[in-house]
C-alpha positions as CSV (number, residue, x, y, z in Angstrom):
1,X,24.5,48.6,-42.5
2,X,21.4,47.4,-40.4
3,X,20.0,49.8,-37.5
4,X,20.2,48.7,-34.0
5,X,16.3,48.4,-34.0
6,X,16.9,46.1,-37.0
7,X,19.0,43.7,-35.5
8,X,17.2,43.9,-31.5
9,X,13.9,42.5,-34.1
10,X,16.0,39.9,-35.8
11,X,17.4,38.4,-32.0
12,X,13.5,38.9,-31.4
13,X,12.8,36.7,-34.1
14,X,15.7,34.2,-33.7
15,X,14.9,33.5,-29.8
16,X,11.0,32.7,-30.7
17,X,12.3,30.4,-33.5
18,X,14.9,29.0,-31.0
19,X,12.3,28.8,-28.2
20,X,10.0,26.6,-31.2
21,X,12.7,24.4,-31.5
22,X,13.3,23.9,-28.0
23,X,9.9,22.8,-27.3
24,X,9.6,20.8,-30.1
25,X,12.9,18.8,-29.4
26,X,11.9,18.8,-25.3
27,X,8.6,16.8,-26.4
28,X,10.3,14.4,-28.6
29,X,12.6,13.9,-26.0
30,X,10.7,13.3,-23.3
31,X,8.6,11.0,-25.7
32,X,12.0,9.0,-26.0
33,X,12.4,8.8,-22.8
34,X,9.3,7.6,-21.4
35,X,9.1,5.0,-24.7
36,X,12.6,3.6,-22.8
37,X,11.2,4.2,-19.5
38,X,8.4,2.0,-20.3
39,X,10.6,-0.7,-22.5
40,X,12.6,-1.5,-19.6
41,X,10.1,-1.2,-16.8
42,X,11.8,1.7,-14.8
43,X,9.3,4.1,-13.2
44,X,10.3,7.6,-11.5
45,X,10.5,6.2,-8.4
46,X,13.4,3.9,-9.8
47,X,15.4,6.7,-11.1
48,X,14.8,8.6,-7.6
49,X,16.2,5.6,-5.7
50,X,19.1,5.3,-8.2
51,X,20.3,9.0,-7.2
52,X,19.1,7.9,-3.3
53,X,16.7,10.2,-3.5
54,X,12.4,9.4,-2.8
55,X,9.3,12.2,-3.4
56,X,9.1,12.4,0.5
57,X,12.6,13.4,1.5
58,X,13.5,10.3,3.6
59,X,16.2,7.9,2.9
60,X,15.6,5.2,0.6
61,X,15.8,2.0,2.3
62,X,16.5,-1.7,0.4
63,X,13.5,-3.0,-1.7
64,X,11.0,-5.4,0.6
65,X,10.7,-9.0,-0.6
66,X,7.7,-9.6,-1.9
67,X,4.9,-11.7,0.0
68,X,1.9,-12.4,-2.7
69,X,2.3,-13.5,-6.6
70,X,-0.4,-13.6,-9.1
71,X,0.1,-17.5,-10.4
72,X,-1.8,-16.3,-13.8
73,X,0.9,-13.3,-14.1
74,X,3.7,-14.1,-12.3
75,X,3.2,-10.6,-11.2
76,X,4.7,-9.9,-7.1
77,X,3.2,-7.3,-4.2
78,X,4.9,-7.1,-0.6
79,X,2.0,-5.6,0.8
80,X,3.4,-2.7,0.8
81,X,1.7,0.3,-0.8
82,X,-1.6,0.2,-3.0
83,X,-3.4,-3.6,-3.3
84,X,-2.5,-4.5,-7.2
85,X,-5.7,-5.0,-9.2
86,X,-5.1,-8.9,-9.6
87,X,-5.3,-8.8,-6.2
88,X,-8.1,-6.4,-5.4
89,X,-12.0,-8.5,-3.6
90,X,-10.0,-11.8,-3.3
91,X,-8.3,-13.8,0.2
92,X,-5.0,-12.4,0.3
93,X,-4.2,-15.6,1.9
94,X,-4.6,-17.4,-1.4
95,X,-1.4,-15.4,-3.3
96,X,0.7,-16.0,-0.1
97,X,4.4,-16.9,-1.3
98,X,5.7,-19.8,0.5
């Protein structure tokens, strides 16, 4: 029969080895999601406005249409938020979307 100091060392032992395996599996997951995250092009902010939810607190309103595209890219801004690099030391006017 194992002593009660025996057995508080062996849950000792089992919740480190748990506590291993929980990080271990937390990284890879994470790793999985962020490989699908980046697969299908959904960022945090995506997932934030799918539970109507943004960082700030205020209500998430619909997406804005976007007013520029990068001809070479096919890539879209609004002009709202940060200038995109295609974008960045040349005429705005140039990328206008008619």
């Amino acid at each position: 029969m194992e002593s009660y100091k025996q057995l508080q060392e062996q849950i000792k032992s089992l919740q480190s080895k748990a506590e291993e395996v929980r990080r271990s599996e937390l990284s890879r997951t994470i790793s999985d999601i962020r490989a699908k995250m980046e697969e299908l092009g959904i960022s945090v902010d995506d997932l934030q406005r799918a539970q109507g939810k943004q960082k700030s607190g205020r209500k998430v309103s619909a997406p804005v249409a976007p007013k520029y595209q990068d001809p070479a890219s096919g890539k879209t801004w609004s002009g709202r938020g940060k200038e995109p690099k295609w974008l960045a030391g040349r005429s705005k006017g140039d990328f206008l979307i008619r």
